[in-house]
N, C-alpha and C positions, 0 to 999 in steps of 0.2 A: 636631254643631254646636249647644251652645246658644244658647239667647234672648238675643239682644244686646239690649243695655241702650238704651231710646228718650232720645236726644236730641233739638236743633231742627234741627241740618241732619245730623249726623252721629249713626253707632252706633258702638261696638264692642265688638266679639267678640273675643274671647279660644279660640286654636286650641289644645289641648294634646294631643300627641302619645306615645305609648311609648317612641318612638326616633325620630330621624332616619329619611328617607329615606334609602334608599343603594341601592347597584349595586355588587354584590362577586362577582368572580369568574363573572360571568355571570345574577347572579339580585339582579332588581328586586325589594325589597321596599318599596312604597310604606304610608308610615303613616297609621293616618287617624284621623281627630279625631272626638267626640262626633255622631251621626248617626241615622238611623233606616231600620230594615231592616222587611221583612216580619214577621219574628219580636219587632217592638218597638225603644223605644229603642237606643242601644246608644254605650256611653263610648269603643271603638274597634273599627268593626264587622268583621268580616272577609269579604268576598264572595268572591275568585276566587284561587286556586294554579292554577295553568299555565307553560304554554310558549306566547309570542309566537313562530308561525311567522315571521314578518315582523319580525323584530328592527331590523332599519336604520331600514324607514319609519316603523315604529310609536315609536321613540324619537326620532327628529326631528321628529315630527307631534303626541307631547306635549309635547315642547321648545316649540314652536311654540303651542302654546296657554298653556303657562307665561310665552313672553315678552309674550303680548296681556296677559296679569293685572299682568306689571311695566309695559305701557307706559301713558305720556299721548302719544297723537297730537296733538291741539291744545294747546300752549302749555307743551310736556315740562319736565321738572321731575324734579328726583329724591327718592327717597324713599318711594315708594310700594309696597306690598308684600302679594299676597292671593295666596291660592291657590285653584287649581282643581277646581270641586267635581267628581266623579264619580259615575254611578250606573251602579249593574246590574242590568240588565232580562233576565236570564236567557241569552241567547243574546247578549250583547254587553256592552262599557263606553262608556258616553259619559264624557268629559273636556270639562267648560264651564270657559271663564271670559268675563269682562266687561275692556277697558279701560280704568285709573283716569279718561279722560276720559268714559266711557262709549257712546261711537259706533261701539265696532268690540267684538263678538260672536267670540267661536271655541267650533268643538266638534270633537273628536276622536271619532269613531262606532269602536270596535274590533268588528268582525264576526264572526260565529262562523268564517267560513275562518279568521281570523286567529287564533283562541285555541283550546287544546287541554288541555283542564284541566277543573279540578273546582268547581262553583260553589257554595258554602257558604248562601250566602244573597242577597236580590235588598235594594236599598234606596239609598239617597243619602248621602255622606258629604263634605268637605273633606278631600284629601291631600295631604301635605308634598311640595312641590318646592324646593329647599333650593340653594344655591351648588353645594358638592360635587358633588350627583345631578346637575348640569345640566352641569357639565365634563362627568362620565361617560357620560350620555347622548349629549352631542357629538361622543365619541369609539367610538359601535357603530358596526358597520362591518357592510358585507350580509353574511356568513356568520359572523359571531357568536353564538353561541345566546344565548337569552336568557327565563331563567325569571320569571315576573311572581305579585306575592306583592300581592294589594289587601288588608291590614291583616296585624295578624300573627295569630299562634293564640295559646290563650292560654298555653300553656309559655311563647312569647316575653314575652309580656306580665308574666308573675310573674316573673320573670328577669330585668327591664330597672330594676334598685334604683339611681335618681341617673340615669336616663337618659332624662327626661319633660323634652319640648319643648314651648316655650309661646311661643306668639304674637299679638301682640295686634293685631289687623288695625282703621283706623276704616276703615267702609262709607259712604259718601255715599250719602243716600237717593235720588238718580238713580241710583246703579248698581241697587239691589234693584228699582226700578222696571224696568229696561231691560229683563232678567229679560220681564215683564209684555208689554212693548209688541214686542219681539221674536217674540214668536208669537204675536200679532196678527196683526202687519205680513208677516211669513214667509207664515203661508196665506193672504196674498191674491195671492202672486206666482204665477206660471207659468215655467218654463223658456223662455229667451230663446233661448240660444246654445249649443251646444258642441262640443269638440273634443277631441281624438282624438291621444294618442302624439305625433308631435313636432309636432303642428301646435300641442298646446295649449303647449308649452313655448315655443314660437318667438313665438309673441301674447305670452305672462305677460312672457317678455324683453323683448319691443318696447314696453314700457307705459314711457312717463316714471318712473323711480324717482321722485323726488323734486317731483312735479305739486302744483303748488299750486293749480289751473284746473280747474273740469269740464270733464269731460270725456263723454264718449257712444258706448258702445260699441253699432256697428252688426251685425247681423246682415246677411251677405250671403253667399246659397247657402250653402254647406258651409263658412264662415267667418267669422269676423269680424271688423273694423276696425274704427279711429278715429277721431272725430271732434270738431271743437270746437265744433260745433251738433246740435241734435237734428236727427232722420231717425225715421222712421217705424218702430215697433219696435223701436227705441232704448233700452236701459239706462243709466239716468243712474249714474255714477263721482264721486264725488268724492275726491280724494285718492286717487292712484293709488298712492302712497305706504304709503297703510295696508292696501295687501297684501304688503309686507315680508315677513310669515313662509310665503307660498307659494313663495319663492325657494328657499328651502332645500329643500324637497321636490321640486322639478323633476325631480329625476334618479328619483324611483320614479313620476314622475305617467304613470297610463293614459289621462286625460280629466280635461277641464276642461268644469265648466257653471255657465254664465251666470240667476241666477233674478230676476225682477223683475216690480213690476206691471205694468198695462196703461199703456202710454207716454201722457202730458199733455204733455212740454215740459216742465214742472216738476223739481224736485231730488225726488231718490226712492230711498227706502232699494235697497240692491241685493245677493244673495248670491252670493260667488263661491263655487264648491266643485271641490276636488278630489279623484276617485278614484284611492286608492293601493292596491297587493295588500292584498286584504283588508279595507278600510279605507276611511273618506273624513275628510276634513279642507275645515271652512267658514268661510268670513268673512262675517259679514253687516258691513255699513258703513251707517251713518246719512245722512241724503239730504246733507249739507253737514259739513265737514272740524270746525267747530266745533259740532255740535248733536250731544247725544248721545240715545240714546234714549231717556231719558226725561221728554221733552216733548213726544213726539209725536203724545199724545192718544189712540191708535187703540182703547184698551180702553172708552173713557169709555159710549159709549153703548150698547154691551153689558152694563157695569156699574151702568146708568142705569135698571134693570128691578127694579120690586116683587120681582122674583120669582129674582132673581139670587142673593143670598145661602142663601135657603132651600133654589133647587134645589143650588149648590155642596156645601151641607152632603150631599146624596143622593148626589150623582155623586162626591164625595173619598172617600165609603167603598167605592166599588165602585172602584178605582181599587187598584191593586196591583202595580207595577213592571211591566206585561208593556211588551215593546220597544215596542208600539204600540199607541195606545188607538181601538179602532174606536168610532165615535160613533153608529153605527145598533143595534152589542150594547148598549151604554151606556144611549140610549134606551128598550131594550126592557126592560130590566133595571130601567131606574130609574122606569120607567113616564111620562117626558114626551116632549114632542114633541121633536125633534132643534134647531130653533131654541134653545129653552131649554138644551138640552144642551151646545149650542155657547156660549152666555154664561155656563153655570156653569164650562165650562173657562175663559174668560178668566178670572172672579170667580179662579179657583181660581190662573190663572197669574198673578194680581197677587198672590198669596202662595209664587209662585215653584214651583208645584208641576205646570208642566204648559210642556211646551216643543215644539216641531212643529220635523217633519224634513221638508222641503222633498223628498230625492231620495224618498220612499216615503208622501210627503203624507199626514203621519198624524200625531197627536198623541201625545207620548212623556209618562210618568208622573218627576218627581221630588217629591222633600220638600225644602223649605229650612225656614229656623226663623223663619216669617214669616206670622204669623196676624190673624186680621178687623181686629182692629185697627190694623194696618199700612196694608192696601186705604184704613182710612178716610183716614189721614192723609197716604197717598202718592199723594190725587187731590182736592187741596183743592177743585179748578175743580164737580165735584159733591159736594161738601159745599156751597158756594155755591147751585147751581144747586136744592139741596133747599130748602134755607135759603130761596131767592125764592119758590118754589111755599108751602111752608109759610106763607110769611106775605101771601098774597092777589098776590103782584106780579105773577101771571103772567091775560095777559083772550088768551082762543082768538077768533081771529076767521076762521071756515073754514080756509083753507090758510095765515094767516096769524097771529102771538101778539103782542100787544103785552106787554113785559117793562115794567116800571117799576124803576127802582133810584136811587140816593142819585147818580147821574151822570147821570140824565134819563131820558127815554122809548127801548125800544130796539124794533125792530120786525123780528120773525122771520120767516123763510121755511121753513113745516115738511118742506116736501117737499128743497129744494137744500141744508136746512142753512145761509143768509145772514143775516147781522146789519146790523145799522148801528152798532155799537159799533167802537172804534176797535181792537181787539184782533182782531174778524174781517177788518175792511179791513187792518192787517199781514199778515196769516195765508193771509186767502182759504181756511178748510177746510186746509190744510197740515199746522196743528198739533192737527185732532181739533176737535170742536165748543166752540164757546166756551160758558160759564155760560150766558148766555140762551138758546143754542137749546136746551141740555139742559135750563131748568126748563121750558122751552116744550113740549120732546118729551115730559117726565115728566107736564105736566099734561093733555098730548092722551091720552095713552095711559090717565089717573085715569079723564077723562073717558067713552073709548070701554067701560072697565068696568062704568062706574056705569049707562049707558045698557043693556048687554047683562044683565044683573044682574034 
């Protein structure tokens, strides 16, 4: 994947391929685009030859993350067109993509029961999911074999003279943010709900397709129901609808589970996930049917730390595709406290290199091609919020800051996070700290230094 070109709302990237993706005769060869492996760059990297045990599920479950990258849930529209990045953390593949509206998340986890094969090398790439491949894949069927090819070798590659694919994707810089605020928002959930063989099929069917209404999925005993008010341990739905591509997998689903915060009443991001042989497939959905993720603050005050950017540089080199990043080895390795270690993964996932798996609550490694300079400009709200501290506006008064700015006096609450600007009274804390409390929090926190010092 290289460096897309910076514009003011949009980028694009330009995906070029050796060949097509195809499906011939039983044997997946997915192509992949400019990337980065353990062993270095690489113009088309090659990670895994095998055999998908689980031919059926495992090719309706990346169909299935293919159609989240084609669709716009809020306000659809056609013509939109990205593909799914992929990485391989040695004993698995993860398959992500983003929604052109950016509110609905998918990831395809392939497990090692699932893959039986030879792993070339570990690292992150974008791979072609193409028209053709996607008829094909529509049509495996359970006892189909099915060989899986993630890049080619390079015979293939010297060999492929007039048969390089090129595509030119624009990226909306809310989608590279979502990226970011997605595994924020993930480890703060818990497991709500779940079920079990046909009980979770019989829920996913009973869901309104087509809800255009929150909704509130109740945990009760060994089940769950519906509702059109909140209830106590409650998962907020919005848009029952933009779990569309769970329908098609039904027929391999073992369990369904429900992941979400701590219940407020409030609209609140929520992930569904389903375990398939071998396998899981997840939807994360944004707290409301037109918000997508990337306004929903959650990285800002983790990002809002002196000390965020320098530890990221420490923790991104210790950081090497394994399936799961333990944050107490990390720590020990990188010599900081775990607190720190935890805001240099966010620093790190607001350049798209670090993503969290909710079923094994742990932190997964990728690469996207999306460096410091990006973090700065994909969080205007503290670039502001420096801006006020740097230039005297911010006065600490105990638990309380008075902000000054060019639209009056604003007055902070350091411990609740409350403002008196009108962007906190919309928001109420919803959408992540507004500018004042974060020049407020950045200038309490100068403070407590200067004083220990």
């Amino acid at each position: 994947m290289p460096p897309p070109n910076l514009r003011a709302m949009t980028m694009t990237q330009a995906y070029t391929y050796a060949a097509p993706s195809a499906l011939v005769d039983g044997r997946l060869g997915l192509a992949t685009s400019g990337g980065r492996a353990l062993s270095g760059p690489a113009v088309a990297p090659r990670f895994f030859s095998g055999v998908v045990t689980q031919a059926a599920p495992a090719a309706a479950a990346l169909l299935g993350v293919a159609d989240v990258a084609l669709t716009r849930y809020h306000q659809p529209r056609p013509g939109w067109t990205r593909d799914p990045v992929v990485t391989c953390g040695g004993d698995r593949l993860r398959f992500e993509s983003f929604s052109a509206c950016g509110g609905v998340y998918s990831r395809l986890d392939l497990l090692g029961d699932a893959l039986d094969g030879e792993v070339f090398d570990r690292g992150t790439t974008n791979v072609d999911v193409n028209g053709p491949l996607r008829e094909a894949l529509a049509r495996v069927g359970r006892r189909d074999p099915l060989h899986l090819g993630v890049g080619t070798d390079a015979l293939t590659v010297t060999t492929l003279d007039g048969a390089v694919v090129e595509k030119k994707v624009p990226l909306p810089e809310r989608w590279l943010r979502g990226f970011a605020e997605v595994q924020v928002i993930a480890a703060r959930m818990d497991l709500r709900g779940e079920l079990t063989g046909p009980a979770a099929v019989r829920f996913l069917r009973s869901l309104p397709k087509g809800a255009t209404t929150d909704l509130w999925i109740v945990p009760s005993g060994r089940d769950l129901r519906v509702s059109d008010v909140h209830r106590p341990g409650a998962v907020h739905l919005a848009g029952a609808g933009r779990l569309a591509t769970l329908h098609p997998l039904l027929r391999f689903a073992k369990a369904l589970r429900v992941y979400g915060p701590a219940a407020t009443g409030e609209p609140a991001s929520c992930v569904w996930e389903l375990e398939l042989p071998g396998m899981r497939y997840s939807l994360a959905l944004s707290p409301e049917r037109w918000r997508g993720f990337s306004g929903e603050g959650a990285v800002l005050d983790e990002l809002s730390t002196d000390e965020a950017e320098a530890d990221a540089d420490v923790v991104g080199m210790l950081l090497n595709f394994e399936p799961e990043v333990e944050i107490g080895l990390l720590a020990d390795r990188a010599g900081l406290p775990v607190a720190r270690v935890r805001a240099a993964l966010t620093q790190l996932g607001t350049a798209g290199r670090v993503g969290y798996d909710l079923a094994e609550a742990a932190h997964f490694h990728r690469e996207l091609p999306y460096d410091r300079e990006h973090v700065r400009r994909l969080n205007p709200r503290l670039d502001d919020a420096r801006a006020l501290v740097e230039a005297g506006a911010v006065q600490l008064e105990g638990e309380t800051a008075l902000v000054r700015t060019d639209g009056g006096e604003r007055r902070v609450g350091l411990a609740d996070g409350s403002c008196t600007c009108p962007w906190w009274w919309d928001h109420r804390g919803s959408r992540g700290p507004c500018k004042h409390v974060l020049a407020a929090r950045i200038a309490a926190r100068a403070t407590v230094l200067e004083v220990t010092r």
